[in-house]
C-alpha positions, 0 to 999 in steps of 0.5 A: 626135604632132606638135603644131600650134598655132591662131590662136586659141591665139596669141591667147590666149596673148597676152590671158593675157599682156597684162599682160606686155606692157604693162609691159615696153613701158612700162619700155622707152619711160621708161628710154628718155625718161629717157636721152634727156632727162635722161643724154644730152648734146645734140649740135648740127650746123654747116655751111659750103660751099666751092667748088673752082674754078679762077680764070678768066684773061683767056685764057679765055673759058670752062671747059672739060670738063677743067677742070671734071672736075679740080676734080671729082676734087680735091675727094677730095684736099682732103676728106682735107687738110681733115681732116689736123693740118695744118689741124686744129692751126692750127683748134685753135690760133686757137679755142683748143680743147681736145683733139687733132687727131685728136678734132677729125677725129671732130667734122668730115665732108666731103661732096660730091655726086656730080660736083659742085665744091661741098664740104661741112663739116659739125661736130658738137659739144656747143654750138651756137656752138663748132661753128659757129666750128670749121665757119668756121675750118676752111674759111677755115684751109683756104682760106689754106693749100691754095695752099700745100700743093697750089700751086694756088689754086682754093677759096673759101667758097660760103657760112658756117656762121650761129649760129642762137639756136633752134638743135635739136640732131641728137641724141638724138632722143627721139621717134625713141628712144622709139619705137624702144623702144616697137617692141623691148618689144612684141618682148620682151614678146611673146616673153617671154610665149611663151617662159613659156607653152612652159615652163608644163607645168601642167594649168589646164583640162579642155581640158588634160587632153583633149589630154593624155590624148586621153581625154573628160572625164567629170566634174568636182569643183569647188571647194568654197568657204566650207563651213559649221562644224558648229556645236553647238547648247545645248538648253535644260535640261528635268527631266521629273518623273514625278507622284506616286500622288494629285498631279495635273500641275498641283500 
């Protein structure tokens, strides 16, 4: 016989199982705020622009489309050299930074939007001010050395990266964290407690054995608490004395 299970017995199973519930989501979202607080190292967020343009002559009066789309199309050539060791040993080599180009690279994305001349820098580091001086000289390096590499000399810095004092870190978002781990308790908990009452094969009520047996129930033996002990009880001594021929009771 195929078994359906109703609403109601869904919602019964998770009332039985609250306290389950409860208690892993609670364990998820502490676990969760004491890593987010406490183990993991705060990451801090610079930016700076650069604008690819070419210098205007005094032949030309205005940019054309051409040019415009040319600026557009190098800006992913120098997204990839400004993350090359060409750039990035000279960047280590003036802060004096610890580490490798190629470590440097992981710290440094460039991004632009669509069909725009702008680019940007963005760093992420541990400490606020060294992700500022890297996001700096990363784009003045490149500034100075591009004309160089590409013979061209069509970059400026549209704006510097600022050291902010009250500077929040992207990372770790505790709340964010939190809150996804409230959300993956809730669905371990409430699997867990389906899971436990799929493998719960035990008998607890007459409604149990009704759907087992498919039989009603005719009677039920309920338990029998706090039965009183057989106590013996201490009759009090009495010798009866039978009266003598000529004695009355009273003598």
């Amino acid at each position: 016989m195929e078994e359906t299970i109703s609403l109601r017995e869904l919602f019964q199973v998770l009332r039985k199982r609250l306290w389950l519930i409860v208690l892993i989501t609670i364990i998820a979202a502490t676990a969760s705020a004491v890593i987010s607080f406490f183990i993991l190292t705060p990451v801090y967020e610079s930016k700076t622009q650069i604008l690819v343009n070419q210098a205007k002559s005094d032949e030309q009066l205005y940019y054309n489309t051409q040019t415009v789309q040319t600026n557009v199309q190098l800006i992913n050539t120098y997204n990839d050299i400004i993350k090359s060791p060409a750039i990035l040993d000279k960047v280590i080599k003036e802060l004096k930074l610890d580490g490798t180009a190629k470590s440097l690279s992981s710290q440094i994305q460039v991004t632009n939007a669509q069909d725009s001349q702008v680019a940007q820098i963005v760093v992420k580091d541990t400490s606020a001010k060294r992700a500022t001086e890297i996001a700096n000289t990363t784009a003045s390096v490149f500034k100075k050395e591009v004309p160089k590499i590409m013979n061209v000399d069509n970059v400026s810095v549209l704006s510097k990266a600022t050291l902010v004092e009250s500077a929040s870190p992207v990372k770790p978002q505790p709340l964010l964290n939190i809150a996804i781990a409230v959300v993956l308790g809730l669905m371990v908990g409430v699997g867990l407690s389906f899971l436990l009452e799929y493998l719960d094969n035990t008998l607890k009520t007459e409604q149990d054995i009704e759907n087992l047996l498919e039989l009603p129930v005719m009677g039920v033996i309920t338990t029998i608490k706090d039965v009183p002990k057989a106590t013996n009880i201490q009759r009090p001594d009495v010798t009866a004395r039978v009266p003598q021929r000529g004695e009355t009771l009273g003598s």
